[in-house]
C-alpha positions in Angstrom: 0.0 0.0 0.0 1.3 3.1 -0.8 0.0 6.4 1.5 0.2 10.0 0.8 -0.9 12.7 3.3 -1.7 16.5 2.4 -2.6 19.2 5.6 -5.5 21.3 4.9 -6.8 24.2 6.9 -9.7 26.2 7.1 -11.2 29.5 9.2 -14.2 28.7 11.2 -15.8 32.4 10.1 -17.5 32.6 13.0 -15.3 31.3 15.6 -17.1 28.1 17.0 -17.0 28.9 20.9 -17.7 26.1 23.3 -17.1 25.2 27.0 -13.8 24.0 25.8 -13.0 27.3 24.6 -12.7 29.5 20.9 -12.3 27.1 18.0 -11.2 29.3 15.2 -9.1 27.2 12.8 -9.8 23.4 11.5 -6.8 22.2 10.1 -5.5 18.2 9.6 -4.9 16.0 7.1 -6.3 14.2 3.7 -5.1 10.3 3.0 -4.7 8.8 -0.2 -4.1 4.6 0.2 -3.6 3.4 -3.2 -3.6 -0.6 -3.8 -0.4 -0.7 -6.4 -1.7 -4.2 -7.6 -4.9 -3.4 -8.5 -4.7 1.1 -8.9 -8.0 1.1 -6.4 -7.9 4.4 -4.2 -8.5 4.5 -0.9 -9.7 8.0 0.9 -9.6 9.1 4.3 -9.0 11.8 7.2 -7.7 13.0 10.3 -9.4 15.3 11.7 -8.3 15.7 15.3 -9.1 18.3 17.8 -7.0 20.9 18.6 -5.9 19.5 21.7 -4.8 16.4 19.5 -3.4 18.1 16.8 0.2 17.6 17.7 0.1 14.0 18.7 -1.6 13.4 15.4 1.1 14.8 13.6 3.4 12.8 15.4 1.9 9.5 14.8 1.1 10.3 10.9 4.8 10.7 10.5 6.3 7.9 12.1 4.1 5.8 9.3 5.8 4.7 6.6 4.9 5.9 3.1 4.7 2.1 1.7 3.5 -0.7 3.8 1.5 -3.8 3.6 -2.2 -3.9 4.5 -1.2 -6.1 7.0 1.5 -3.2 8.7 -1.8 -1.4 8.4 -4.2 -3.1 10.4 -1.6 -3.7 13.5 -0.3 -0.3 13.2 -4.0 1.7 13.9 -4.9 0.3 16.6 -1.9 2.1 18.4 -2.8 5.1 16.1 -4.9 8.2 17.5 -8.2 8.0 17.1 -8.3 10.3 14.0 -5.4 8.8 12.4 -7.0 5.3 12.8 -10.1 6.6 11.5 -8.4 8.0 8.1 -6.6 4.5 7.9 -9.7 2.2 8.5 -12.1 4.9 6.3 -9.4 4.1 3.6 -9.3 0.5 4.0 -13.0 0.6 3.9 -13.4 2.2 0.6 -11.0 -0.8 -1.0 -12.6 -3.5 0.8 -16.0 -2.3 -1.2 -17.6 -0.1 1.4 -21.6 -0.4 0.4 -20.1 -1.5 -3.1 -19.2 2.0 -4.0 -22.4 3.4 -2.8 -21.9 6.0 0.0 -25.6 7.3 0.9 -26.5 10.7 1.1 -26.4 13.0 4.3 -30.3 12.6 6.3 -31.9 15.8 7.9 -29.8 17.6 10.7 -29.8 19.1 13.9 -29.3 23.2 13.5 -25.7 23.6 15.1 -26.4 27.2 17.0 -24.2 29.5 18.4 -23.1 29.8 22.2 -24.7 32.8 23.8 -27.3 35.6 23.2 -26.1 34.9 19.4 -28.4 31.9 19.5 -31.3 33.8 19.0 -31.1 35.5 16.1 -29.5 32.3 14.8 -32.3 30.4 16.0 -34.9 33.1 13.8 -32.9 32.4 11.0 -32.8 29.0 11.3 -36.9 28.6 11.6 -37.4 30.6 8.6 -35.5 29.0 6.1 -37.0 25.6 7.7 -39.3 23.2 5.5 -41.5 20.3 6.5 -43.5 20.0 9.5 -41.7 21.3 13.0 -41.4 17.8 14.9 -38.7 17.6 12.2 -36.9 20.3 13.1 -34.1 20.1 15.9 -31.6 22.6 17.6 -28.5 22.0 19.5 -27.0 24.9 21.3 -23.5 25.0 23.0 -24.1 26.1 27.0 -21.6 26.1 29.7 -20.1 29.1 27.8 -21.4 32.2 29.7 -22.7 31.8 33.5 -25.6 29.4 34.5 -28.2 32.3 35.0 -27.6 34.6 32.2 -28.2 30.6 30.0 -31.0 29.7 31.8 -32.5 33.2 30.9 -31.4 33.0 26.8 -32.6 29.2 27.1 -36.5 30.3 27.8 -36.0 33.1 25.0 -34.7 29.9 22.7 -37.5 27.5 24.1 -40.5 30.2 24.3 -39.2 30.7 20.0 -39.3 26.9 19.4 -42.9 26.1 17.5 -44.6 22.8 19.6 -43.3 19.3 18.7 -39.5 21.2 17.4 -36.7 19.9 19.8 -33.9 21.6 21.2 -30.3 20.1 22.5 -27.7 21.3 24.8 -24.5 20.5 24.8 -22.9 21.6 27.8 -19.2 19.5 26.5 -18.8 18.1 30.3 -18.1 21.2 31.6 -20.8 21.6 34.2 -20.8 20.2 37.9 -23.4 18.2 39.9 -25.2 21.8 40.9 -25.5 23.0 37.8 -26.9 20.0 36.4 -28.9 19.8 39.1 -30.7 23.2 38.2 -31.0 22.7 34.9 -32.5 19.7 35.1 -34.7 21.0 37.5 -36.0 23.7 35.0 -36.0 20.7 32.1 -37.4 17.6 33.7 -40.6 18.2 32.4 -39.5 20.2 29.4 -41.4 18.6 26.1 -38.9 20.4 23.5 -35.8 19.3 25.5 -34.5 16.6 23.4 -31.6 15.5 25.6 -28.6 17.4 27.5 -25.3 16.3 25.8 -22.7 15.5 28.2 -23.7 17.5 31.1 -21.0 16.2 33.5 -17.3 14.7 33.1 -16.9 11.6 31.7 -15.4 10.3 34.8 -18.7 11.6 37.0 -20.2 8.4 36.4 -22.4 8.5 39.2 -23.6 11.6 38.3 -24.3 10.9 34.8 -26.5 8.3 35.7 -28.3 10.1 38.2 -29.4 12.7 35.8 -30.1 10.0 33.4 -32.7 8.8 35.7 -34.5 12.5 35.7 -34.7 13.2 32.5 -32.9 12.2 29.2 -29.1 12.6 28.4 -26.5 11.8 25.8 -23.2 11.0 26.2 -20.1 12.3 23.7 -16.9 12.8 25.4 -17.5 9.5 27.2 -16.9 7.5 24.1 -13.6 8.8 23.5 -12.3 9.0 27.8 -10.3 6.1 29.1 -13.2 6.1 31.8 -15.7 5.0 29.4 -19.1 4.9 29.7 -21.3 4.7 33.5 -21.7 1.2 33.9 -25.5 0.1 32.7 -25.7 3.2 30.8 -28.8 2.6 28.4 -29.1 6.3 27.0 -28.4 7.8 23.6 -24.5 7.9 22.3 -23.6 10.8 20.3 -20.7 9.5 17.9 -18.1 11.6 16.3 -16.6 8.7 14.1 -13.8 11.1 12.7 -12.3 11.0 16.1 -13.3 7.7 17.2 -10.8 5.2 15.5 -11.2 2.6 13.1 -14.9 3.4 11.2 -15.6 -0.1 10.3 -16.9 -1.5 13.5 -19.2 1.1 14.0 -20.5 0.8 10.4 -21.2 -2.8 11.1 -23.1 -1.9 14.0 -25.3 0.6 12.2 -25.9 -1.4 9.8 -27.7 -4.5 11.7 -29.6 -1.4 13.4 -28.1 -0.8 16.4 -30.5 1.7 18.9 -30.2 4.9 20.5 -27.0 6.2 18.2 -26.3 9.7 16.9 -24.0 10.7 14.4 -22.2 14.0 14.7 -19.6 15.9 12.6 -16.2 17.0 13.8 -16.2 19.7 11.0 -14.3 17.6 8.3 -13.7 18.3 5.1 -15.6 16.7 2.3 -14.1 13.4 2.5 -14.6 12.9 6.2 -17.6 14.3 6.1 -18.9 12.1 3.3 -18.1 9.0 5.3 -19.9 10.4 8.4 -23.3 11.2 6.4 -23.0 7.7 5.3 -22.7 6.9 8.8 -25.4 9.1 10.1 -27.7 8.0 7.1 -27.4 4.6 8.3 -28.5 5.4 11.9 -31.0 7.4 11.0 -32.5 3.6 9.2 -32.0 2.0 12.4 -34.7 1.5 15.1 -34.4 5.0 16.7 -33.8 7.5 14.4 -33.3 11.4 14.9 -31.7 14.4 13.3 -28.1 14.0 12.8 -25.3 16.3 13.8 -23.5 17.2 11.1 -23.5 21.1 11.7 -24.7 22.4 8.3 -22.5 25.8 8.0 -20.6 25.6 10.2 -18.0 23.0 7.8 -15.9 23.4 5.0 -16.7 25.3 1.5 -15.8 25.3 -2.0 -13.8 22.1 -3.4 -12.5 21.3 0.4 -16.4 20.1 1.2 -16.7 18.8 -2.2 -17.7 15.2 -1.9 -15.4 14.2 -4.8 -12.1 13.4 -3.1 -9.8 14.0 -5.3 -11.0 17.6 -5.4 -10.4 18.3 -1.8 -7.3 16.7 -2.4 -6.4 19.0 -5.1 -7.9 21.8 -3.0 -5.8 21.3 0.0 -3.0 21.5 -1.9 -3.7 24.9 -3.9 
């Protein structure tokens, strides 16, 4: 197998602020894994946070630029989870991934912007919305700005929200038990509240599950901690495959319908973020579907969304 990697980078115009701080730049890498017996190309991407983005780097270039499939396989599961994802999304699309077919992108969640910004982003959102509003779903970043000024912008969001629309909050693990707590107080009975997205640390296992049992919560940084999920945890699991490793177990799992899965973006470019449409189209078949998270605007433009790989690869290299 012969591998090629090109950086890309792009300005998140606006700035993408969560509780984890400004997110202003996306930058990684594109894969090209060519089979030199048969001249089948292989696509993929890493697409790591920016917290990860040096320990990507690292790993990417201590991989050789030929190497048998073989190498391959034992050499990602050591690999960051990004860099095993380009590897195994590659190795996917030779081994006949859907036989070529890769399904188009279902409906999405609106991504919406942390603070009072939500609003008007919500307004906008709701106008340029088709179909009936039990199909239309929100997520907004919170543990940005102080519990009570986002408790007051949160009845502003839910008091604009028609009846049967559903809002998320993603709070990125940054809250503690008290603010959960009153939240969850002001929620428990919410009908628009869809879920809260990883209220608490991963490692608050306790916690998570105690809120689990008042109303209903999602879990996303748990997937990708070394403290795993609350033992018993039966809720939903928000899955950000372009940072999770190795694609093809998960796409096995989604494909024999596995319950109570969401499918989120990591703002990839278009060849990461074709493989997670695929991914979220096949949840959104399984027993429980809902709006995906694949943050429509908030990605890449021009030829670096395109879904065509080799013109993001010829993109990331003007």
């Amino acid at each position: 197998m012969q591998l090629r990697w090109r950086p890309y980078r792009w300005a998140l115009q606006p700035p993408l602020i969560t509780a984890c701080g400004p997110w202003s730049e996306r930058r990684g890498w594109l894969l090209r894994l060519e089979d030199p017996g048969s001249g089948s190309v292989g696509w993929g991407e890493a697409a790591p946070l920016p917290a990860e983005h040096a320990q990507c780097a690292d790993a990417l270039a201590a991989l050789p630029s030929e190497c048998s499939t073989e190498h391959l396989e034992q050499a990602l599961r050591a690999l960051p989870g990004p860099a095993a994802f380009a590897i195994g999304l590659a190795l996917a699309e030779l081994e006949g991934l859907q036989g070529g077919q890769w399904l188009p992108a279902p409906a999405s969640a609106v991504l919406l912007p942390a603070g009072d910004e939500a609003i008007a982003a919500l307004q906008s959102a709701l106008q340029r919305a088709t179909g009936q509003p039990a199909e239309f779903a929100a997520k907004w970043k919170v543990g940005v700005l102080d519990p009570d000024t986002e408790l007051q912008l949160l009845e502003q969001l839910l008091e604009q929200l028609p009846s049967g629309a559903q809002l998320r909050l993603d709070a990125n693990g940054s809250w503690d038990r008290a603010t959960a707590g009153r939240w969850a107080m002001r929620l428990q009975h919410e009908g628009k509240l869809q879920w809260l997205e990883q209220p608490l640390p991963p490692s608050d296992h306790a916690g998570l599950l105690a809120l689990g049992r008042r109303l209903p919560v999602a879990l996303d940084e748990s997937l990708r901690h070394p403290s795993g999920l609350p033992p018993g945890w039966s809720g939903w699991l928000v899955h950000k495959p372009a940072l999770e490793g190795d694609p093809r177990p998960k796409l096995l799992q989604l494909k024999q319908g596995a319950a109570k899965q969401m499918v989120s973006s990591a703002l990839e470019s278009g060849i990461g973020a074709r493989a997670v449409a695929h991914m979220a189209a096949l949840a959104s078949r399984g027993p429980t579907p809902c709006a995906a998270g694949l943050a429509p605007g908030w990605g890449a433009s021009g030829d670096l969304a395109s879904t065509i790989p080799q013109q993001v690869w010829e993109a990331a290299g003007s």
